[in-house]
N, C-alpha and C positions, 0 to 999 in steps of 0.2 A: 729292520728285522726284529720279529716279536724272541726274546730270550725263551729256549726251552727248560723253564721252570716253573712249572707245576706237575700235581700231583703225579700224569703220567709217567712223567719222566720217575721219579721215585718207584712205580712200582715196576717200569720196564727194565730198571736197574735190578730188583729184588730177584725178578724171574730170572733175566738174563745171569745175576749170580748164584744160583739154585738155590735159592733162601723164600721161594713164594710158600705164603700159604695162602688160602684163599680170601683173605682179604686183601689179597693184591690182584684178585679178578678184578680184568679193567670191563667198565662198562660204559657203552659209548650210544648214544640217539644218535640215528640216522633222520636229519631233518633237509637232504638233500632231495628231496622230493618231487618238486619241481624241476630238474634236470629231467625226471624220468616221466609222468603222470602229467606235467601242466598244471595246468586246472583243477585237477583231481586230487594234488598235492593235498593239500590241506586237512582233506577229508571232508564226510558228509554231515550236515547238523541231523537232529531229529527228525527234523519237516525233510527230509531228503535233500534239500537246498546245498549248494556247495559253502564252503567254509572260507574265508578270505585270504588276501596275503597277512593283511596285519593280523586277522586270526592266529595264521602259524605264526609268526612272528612273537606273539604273545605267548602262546603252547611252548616255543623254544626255549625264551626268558625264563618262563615258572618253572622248566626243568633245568634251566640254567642254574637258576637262584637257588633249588633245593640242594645242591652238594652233592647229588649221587649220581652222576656220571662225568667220568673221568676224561671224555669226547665229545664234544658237538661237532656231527657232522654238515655241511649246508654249503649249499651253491654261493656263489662267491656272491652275489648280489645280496642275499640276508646276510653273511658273514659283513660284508664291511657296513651294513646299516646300524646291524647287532652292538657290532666292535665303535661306531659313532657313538652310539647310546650310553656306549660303559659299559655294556650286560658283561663281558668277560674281565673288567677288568681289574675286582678281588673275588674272582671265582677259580674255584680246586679245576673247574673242565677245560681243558685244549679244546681251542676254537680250530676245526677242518676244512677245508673243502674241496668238494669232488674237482678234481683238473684235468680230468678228462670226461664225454659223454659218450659211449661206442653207441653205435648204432641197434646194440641188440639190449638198450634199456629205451629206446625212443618209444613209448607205449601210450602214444596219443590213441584215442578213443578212434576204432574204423583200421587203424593202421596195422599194418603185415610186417613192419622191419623184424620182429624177432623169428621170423621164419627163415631167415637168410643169414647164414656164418655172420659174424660182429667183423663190422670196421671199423680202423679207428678214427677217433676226433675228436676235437677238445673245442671247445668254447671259452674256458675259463684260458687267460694266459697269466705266467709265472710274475710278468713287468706290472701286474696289477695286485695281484693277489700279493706277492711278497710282503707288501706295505703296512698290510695287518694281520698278516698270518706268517705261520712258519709249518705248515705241517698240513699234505695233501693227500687224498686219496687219489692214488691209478689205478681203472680196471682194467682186465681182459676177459674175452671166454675163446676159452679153444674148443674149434671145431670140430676137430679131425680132417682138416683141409688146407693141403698143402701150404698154397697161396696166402689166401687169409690167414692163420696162421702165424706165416712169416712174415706176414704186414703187422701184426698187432704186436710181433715181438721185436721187431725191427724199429716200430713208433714207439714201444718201452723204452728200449734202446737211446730214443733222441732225444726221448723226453727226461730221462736221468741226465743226459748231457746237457740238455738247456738246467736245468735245476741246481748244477752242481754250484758255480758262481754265487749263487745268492743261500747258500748253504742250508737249502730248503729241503724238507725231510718228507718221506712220505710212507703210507701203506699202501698194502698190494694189495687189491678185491681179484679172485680168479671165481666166477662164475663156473656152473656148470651150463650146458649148451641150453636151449629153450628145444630144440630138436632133436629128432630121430638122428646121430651122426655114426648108427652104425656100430657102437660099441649096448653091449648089452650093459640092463639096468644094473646088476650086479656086481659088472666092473669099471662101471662108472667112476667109482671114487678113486682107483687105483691108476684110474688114465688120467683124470686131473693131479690128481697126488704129483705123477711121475713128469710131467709138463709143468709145474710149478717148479720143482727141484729143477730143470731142464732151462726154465726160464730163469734162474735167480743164481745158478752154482758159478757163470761166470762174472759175478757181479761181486768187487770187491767190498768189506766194510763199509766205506764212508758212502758210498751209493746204493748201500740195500736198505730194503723197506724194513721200517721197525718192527711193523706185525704183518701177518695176514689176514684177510677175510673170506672167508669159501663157506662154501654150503657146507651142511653137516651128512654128509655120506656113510652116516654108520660110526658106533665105534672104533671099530676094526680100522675104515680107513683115515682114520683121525688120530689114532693111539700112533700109529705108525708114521705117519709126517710129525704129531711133536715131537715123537721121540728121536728121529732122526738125527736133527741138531742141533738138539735145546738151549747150548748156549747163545746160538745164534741164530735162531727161527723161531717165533714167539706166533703160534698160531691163534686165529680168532674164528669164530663163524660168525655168520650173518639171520636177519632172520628168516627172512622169505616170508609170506603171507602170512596176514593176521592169526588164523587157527582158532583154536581155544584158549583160555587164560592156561589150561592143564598142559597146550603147546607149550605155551611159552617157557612156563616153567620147567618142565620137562625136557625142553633143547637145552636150556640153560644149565641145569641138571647135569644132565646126560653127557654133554660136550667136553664141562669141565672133569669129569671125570675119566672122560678120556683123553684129556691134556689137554685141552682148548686153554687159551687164559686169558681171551678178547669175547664179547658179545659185545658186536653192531645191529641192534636192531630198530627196525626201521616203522613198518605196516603195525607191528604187533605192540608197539608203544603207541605209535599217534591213532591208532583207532582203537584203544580200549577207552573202556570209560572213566578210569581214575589215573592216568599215564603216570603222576608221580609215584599212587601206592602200588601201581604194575613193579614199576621198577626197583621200588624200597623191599618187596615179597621176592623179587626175583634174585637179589641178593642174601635176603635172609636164605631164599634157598641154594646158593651157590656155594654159602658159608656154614650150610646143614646146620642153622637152628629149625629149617622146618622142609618137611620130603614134601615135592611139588604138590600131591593132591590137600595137605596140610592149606601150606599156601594157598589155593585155591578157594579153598573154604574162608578164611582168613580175609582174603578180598573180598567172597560175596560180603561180607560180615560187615566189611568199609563200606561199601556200596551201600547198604542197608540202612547203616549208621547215618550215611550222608544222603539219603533218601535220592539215590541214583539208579534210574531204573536200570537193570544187565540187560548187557544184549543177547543171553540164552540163559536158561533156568542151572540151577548148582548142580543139578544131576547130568544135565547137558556139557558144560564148562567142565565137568572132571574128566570128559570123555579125552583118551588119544586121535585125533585125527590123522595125523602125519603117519605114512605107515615106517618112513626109518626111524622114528621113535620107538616100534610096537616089534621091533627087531632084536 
């Protein structure tokens, strides 16, 4: 079993003692890709052409190597190649990976699964993965359906039970649904909110998840789950689609100010075009040396520097796209 000692652990300690300040925003790449995408994982070169395994595999390493994310997430097949190689092993980041896959991230190219309530499944098992890791993510997404529902939280359930032996630690991803399920957009975050507390309140210490990962639903309903039970509920969002470089910044922003003190992001690191200085700018602005559109500016300026064409023009990248940022 891999010892929990590094840096996260340090600042999961600071927060959980009300002693954070924002440089113990933890920040974590989501390079678990390939569970979700395939092939698509990796992302696209210039020529359109798709990008390789050892591609990501190398993308992982150079943000491994840089020191500024405190999580590498990744399907359990890069994790122990990674972990063969050395890459983690005098690096500040926790090596992760996804140990479960639901059904409502299977997003092969043609396919409908995210139309249909999430069931669950895992691919990855605990008898493999233990060997070089200590720290996994589980997802869910609720419904609003009965059945399903009670199956994804009843395989929470068994999956805390296999884990606990091997004294394996993990975070909880709770999606918002991919569909119509019937609750309006507006109180969307108040019905995930309240189904996370619902999934997690009978789950003692030694078996609950260190952090969360959920969508950013507004201030509103993010001020109110961290504030809940700060000493012992350590909120994170995720990123969801790549957006603008002014997204990025602006979730990041936005989130930690309304107690967020985890960014997993995934699409909006591996498809920008400088991934390290995304995420070195996404910090400066987490830690307000500089307000998102600053940053923004700031990047094209690297890109410039390092004669890297952008993927939209500096008046285009300042825009908000996401409209619960623009709330």
């Amino acid at each position: 079993m891999i010892a929990p000692d590094r840096q996260l652990d340090r600042k999961l300690d600071n927060i959980r003692a009300g002693l954070y300040t924002p440089a113990d925003f933890i920040v974590a790449d989501a390079k678990d890709g390939d569970m979700a995408f395939g092939l698509l994982a990796p992302g696209p070169n210039p020529d359109g052409t798709l990008k390789t395994k050892p591609e990501y595999l190398d993308a992982i390493t150079t943000m491994t190597e840089s020191g500024l994310v405190d999580v590498m997430l990744l399907s359990a097949s890069s994790a122990e190649t990674l972990t063969q190689r050395g890459v983690f092993e005098h690096s500040v980041a926790t090596p992760a990976v996804r140990m479960n896959d639901t059904t409502d991230i299977w997003m092969a190219r043609g396919s409908s699964y995210r139309e249909h309530p999430s069931a669950p499944f895992s691919t990855a098992d605990i008898d493999s993965v233990s060997s070089f890791c200590n720290l996994g993510l589980y997802s869910m997404t609720f419904s609003n359906d009965l059945e399903a529902d009670r199956a994804s939280l009843e395989a929470y359930r068994n999956f805390r039970h296999t884990i606990r032996p091997y004294g394996f630690r993990h975070f909880l991803e709770v999606f918002n649904p991919a569909f119509d399920i019937g609750i309006p957009d507006d109180a969307l975050g108040d019905y995930v909110n309240d189904m996370i507390i619902k999934a997690i309140a009978g789950v003692i210490s030694r078996d609950a998840p260190q952090f969360l990962k959920i969508q950013f639903n507004g201030a509103k309903a993010m001020s109110e789950l961290a504030s809940y039970d700060p000493e012992n509920l350590i909120v994170g969002i995720l990123g969801g689609a790549k957006g603008t470089t002014r997204d990025t910044f602006e979730l990041a922003h936005q989130a930690e100010q309304s107690g967020a003190r985890v960014a997993l992001f995934g699409r909006k690191i591996n498809l920008s075009e400088a991934p390290v200085e995304l995420v070195r700018l996404m910090r400066a602005t987490i830690e307000q040396e500089l307000s998102p559109t600053q940053a923004v500016e700031r990047y094209h300026e690297h890109l410039g520097e390092h004669g890297v064409t952008p993927h939209r023009a500096l008046e285009d990248d300042l825009q908000i796209t996401e409209p619960v940022l623009e709330s």
